[in-house]
C-alpha positions in Angstrom: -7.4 2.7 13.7 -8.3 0.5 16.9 -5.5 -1.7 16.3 -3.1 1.1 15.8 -4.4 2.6 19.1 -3.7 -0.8 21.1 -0.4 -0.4 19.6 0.7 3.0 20.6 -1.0 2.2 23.9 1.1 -1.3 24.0 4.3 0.3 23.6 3.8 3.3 25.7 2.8 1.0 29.4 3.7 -1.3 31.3 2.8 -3.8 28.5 6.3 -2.3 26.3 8.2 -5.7 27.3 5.3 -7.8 26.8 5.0 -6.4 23.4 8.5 -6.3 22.3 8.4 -10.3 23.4 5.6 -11.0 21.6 7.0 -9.7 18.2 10.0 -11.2 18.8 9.1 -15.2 19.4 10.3 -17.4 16.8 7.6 -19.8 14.5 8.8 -22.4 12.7 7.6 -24.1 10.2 9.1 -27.2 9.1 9.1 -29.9 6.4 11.8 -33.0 6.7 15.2 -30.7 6.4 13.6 -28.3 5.0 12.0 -24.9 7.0 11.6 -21.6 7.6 12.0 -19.9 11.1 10.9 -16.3 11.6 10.2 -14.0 14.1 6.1 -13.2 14.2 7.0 -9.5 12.6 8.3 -10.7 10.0 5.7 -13.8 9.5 3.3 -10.8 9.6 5.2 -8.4 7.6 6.1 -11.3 4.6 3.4 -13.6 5.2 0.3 -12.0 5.9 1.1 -8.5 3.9 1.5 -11.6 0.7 -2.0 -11.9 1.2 -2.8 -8.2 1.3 -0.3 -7.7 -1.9 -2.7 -10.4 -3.2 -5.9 -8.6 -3.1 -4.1 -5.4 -4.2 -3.2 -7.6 -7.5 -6.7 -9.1 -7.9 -7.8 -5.5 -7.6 -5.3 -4.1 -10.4 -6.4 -6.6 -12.9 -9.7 -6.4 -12.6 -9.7 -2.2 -12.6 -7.4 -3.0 -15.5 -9.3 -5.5 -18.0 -13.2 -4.4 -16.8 -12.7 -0.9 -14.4 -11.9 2.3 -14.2 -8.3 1.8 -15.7 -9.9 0.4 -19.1 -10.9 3.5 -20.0 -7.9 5.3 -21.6 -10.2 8.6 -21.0 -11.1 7.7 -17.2 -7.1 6.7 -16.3 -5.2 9.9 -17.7 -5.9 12.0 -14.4 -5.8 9.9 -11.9 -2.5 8.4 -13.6 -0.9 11.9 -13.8 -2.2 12.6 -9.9 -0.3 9.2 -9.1 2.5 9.7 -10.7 2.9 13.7 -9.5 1.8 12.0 -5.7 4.9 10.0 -5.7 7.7 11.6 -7.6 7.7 15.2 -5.4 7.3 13.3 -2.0 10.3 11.2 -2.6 12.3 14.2 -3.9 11.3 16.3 -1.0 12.3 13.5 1.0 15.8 12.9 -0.7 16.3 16.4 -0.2 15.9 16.7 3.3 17.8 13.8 4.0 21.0 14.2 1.2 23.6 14.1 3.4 22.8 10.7 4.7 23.3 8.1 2.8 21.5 5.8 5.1 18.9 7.8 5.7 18.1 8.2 1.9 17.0 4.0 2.0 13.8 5.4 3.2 13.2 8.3 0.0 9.5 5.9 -1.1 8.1 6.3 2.7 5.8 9.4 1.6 5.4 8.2 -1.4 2.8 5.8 -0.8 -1.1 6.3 0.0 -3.3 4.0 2.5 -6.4 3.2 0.4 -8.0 1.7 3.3 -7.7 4.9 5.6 -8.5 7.3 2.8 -11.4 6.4 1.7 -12.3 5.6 5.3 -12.1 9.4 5.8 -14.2 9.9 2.4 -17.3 7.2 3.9 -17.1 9.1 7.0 -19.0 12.4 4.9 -21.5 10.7 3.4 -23.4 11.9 0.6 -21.0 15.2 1.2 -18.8 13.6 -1.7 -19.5 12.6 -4.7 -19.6 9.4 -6.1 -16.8 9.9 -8.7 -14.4 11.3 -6.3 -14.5 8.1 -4.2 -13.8 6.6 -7.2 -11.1 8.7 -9.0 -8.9 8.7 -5.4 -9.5 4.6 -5.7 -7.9 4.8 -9.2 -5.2 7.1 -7.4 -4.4 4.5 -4.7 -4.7 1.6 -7.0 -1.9 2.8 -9.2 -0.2 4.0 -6.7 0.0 0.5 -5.1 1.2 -0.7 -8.3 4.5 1.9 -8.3 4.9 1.0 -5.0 5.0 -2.6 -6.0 7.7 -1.2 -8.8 9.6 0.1 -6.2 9.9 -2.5 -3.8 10.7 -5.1 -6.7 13.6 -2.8 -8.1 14.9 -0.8 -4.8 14.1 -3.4 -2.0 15.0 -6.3 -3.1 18.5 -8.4 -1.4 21.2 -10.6 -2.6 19.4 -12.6 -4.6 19.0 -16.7 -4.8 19.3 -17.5 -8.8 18.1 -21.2 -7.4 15.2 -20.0 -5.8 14.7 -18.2 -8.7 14.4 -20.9 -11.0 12.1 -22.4 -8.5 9.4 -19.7 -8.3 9.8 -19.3 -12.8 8.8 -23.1 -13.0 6.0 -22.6 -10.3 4.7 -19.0 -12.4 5.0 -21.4 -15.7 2.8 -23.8 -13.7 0.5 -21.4 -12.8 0.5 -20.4 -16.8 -0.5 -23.5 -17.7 -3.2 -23.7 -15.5 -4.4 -20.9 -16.1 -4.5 -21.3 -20.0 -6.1 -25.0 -19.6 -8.8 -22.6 -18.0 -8.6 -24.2 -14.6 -11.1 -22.7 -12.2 -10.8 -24.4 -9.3 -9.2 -22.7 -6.4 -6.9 -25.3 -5.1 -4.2 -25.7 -8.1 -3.6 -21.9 -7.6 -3.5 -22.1 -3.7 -1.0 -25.0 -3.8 1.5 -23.7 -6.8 0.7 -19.9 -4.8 2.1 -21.1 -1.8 5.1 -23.0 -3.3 6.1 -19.6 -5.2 5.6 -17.6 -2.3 8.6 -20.5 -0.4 10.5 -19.6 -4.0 10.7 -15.9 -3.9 11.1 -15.7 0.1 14.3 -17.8 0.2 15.2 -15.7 -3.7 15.9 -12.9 -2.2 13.0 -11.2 -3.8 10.1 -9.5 -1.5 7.8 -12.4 -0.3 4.8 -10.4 -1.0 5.4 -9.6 -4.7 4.6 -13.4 -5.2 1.2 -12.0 -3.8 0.9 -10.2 -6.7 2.3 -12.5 -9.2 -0.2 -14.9 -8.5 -3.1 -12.6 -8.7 -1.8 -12.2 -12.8 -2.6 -15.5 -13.1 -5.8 -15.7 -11.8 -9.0 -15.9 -14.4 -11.1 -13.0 -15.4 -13.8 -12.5 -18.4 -14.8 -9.2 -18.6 -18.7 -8.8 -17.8 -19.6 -9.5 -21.3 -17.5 -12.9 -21.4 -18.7 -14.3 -17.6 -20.9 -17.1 -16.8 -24.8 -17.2 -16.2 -23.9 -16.2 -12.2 -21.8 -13.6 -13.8 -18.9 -14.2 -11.5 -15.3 -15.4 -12.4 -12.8 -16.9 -10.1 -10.8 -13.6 -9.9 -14.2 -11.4 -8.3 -15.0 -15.0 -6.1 -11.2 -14.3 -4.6 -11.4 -10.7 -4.2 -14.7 -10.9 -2.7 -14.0 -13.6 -0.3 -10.7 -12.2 0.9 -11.6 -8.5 1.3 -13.3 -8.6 4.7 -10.1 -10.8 6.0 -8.1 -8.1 5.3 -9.7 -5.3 5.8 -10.5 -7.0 9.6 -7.7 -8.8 10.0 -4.5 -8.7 7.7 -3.9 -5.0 8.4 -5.0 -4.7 11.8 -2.8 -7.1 12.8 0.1 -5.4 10.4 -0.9 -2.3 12.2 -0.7 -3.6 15.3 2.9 -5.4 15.0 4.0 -2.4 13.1 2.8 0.9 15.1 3.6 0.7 18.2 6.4 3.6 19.1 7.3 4.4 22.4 6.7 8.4 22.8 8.1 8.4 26.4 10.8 11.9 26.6 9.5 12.7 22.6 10.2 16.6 22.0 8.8 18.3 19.6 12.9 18.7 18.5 12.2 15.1 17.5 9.9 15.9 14.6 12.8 18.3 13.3 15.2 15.1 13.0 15.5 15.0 9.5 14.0 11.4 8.7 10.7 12.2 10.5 11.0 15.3 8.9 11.3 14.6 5.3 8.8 11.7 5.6 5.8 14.6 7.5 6.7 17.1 4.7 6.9 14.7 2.5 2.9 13.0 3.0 1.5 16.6 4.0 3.3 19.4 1.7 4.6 16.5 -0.9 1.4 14.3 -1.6 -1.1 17.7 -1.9 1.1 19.6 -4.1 1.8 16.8 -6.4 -1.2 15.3 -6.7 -3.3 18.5 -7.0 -0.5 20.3 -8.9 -0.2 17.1 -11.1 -3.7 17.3 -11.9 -4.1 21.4 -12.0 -1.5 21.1 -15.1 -3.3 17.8 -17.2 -7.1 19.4 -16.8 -5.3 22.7 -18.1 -3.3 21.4 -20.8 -6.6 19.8 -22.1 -5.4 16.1 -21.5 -7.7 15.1 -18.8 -11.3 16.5 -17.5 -12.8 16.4 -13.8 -14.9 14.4 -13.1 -18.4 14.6 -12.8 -19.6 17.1 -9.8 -16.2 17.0 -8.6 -15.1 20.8 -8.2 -11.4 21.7 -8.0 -12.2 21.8 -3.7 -12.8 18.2 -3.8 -9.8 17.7 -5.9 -7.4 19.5 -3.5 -9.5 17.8 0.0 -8.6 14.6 -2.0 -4.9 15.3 -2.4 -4.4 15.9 1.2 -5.9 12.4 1.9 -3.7 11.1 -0.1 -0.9 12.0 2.5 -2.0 9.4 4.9 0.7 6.8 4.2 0.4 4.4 7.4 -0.1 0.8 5.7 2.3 1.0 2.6 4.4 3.9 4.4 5.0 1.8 7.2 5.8 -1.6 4.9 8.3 0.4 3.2 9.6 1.7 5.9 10.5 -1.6 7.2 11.7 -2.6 4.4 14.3 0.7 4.0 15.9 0.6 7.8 15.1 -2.3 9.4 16.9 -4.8 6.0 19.1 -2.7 5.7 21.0 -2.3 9.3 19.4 1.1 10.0 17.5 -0.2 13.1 18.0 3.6 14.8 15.6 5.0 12.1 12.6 2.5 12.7 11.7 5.3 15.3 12.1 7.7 13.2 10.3 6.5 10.6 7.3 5.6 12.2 6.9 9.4 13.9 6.8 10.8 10.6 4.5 8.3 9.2 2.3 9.2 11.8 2.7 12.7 12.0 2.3 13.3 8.5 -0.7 10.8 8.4 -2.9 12.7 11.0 -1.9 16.3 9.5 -3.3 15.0 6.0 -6.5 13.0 7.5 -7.5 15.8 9.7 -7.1 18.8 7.3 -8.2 16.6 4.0 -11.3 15.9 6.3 -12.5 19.8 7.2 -11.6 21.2 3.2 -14.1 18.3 2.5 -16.4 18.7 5.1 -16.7 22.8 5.6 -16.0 23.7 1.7 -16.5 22.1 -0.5 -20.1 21.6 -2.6 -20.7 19.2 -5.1 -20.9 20.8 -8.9 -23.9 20.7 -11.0 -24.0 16.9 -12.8 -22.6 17.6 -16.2 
């Protein structure tokens, strides 16, 4: 939130140039003939966010083989949620924006929830909220990371390298092997990670889906097959890299990323149909489908709440899961700024952060003012 704040504040003084400039100078890094020479935004937005994608992968696996998503009982409603959370979004979105075709690039902006300020929102009330709704909108956000991974791999993706391609399959066989051999040792993974993520940059592909390619390969034993400390390489990762993230991969990412210049904005600008469709889309679109999604599985008999959670908590949780900012912004990037709609980067980023603050603030006072946790059982 700081970082997003130095943004806005960056972009909006006398520091504008100073801040354009700095997103804009070339690094280069360089081996023989051989290199790659970015701009820092995009170091940021394909290096660093690799590392984030990482995590997110080390996360699915583990939820997966050992957590919450193991359970076939535990994953049905979040699952649904997910799924409802992203499909009516997008098709809001779509529909808002159908008669322009370039505008319709950025239909998976709303679609996307930012784990990191949602449950920030959640630890701000305290013992308010119960346990297993911290957890359940965790499950929502890891899955929905995972279609968002789906959707940058099949919808985002360039002209692709079918060299490079080669490249990063023989460097995911190596890490294969490796992993089979039962290798625990951190630096085969970091040396055949970093070649992959060269691989799929230059492919074509999304540098940060090699983020979570890797983190497939990574060992895990479920609790009952660890060691005597009880910790496998995959928890040793996660648990090592979560405080650089959390303090430094996505501040920065928010920082290089936030930063819109409201000098002469109207409130006619929040009409414009891409800011539009994307503040519907996170407020109106995430609630409704998420809730609505959920409403119709606990009904049908499919799925049950979960413990002490009341169907208040359910709906204050659906509105947090309108704040987009991280992933909405990613994907944003990804939609206008690849893909020659430089105009909309504006645009965009209003309605991520209009629709963000509409769902953080009013997902905050449902959860705060009304709703009271159910009796255990």
């Amino acid at each position: 939130m700081a970082a997003m704040a130095a943004a806005l504040i960056a972009a909006n003084s006398g520091l504008s140039a100073w801040y354009d400039r700095l997103l804009d100078v070339h690094a280069v890094a360089q081996v023989g003939e051989f290199g790659i020479d970015k701009p820092i935004l995009l170091w940021i937005n394909d290096g660093l966010m690799a590392v984030f994608f990482f995590l997110v992968g080390l996360e699915l696996k583990r939820e997966i083989m050992a957590g919450e998503l193991s359970d076939r009982r535990k994953v049905v409603l979040p699952l649904v949620a997910a799924f409802g959370g992203v499909v009516l979004p997008a098709g809001i979105y779509a529909w808002i924006n159908r008669d322009n075709a370039l505008a319709l690039n950025g239909w998976a902006i709303p679609a996307a929830t930012d784990i990191a300020f949602a449950l920030g929102v959640l630890a701000l009330l305290g013992k308010r909220v119960p346990v297993a709704l911290k957890v359940f909108l965790a499950s929502i956000a890891v899955i929905d990371d995972l279609a968002a991974i789906v959707i940058i791999a099949l919808f985002y993706t360039s002209q692709l390298s079918v060299g490079s391609l080669l490249f990063a399959a023989v460097f995911l066989a190596g890490l294969l092997a490796v992993n089979r051999m039962g290798v625990t040792a951190k630096t085969p993974y970091l040396l055949l990670s970093v070649a992959l993520w060269v691989a799929v940059l230059k492919s074509g592909v999304h540098a940060t889906l090699a983020g979570v390619a890797v983190a497939a390969f990574i060992p895990f034993r479920p609790p009952k097959k660890a060691g005597p400390d009880g910790a496998t390489l995959l928890e040793e990762l996660e648990h090592g890299l979560q405080p650089w993230v959390a303090y430094g991969v996505l501040p920065i990412f928010a920082f290089a990323n936030a930063g819109v210049a409201l000098k002469g904005l109207t409130f006619d600008a929040l009409l414009q149909p891409v800011p539009l469709g994307i503040t519907v889309g996170l407020f109106l679109g995430k609630q409704c489908g998420v809730f609505g999604a959920s409403f119709l599985a606990v009904k049908a008999g499919i799925a049950r709440l979960p413990d002490r959670v009341t169907w208040t908590h359910l709906y204050g949780v659906s509105l947090l899961c309108g704040i987009g900012f991280t992933m909405s912004l990613f994907i944003g990037g990804l939609a206008f700024e690849q893909s020659g709609g430089q105009s909309n980067t504006f645009d965009d980023r209003l309605g991520i952060l209009a629709g963000s603050l509409l769902s953080a603030v009013s997902g905050a006072i449902v959860l705060r003012f009304f709703a009271r946790p159910a009796p255990a059982g």
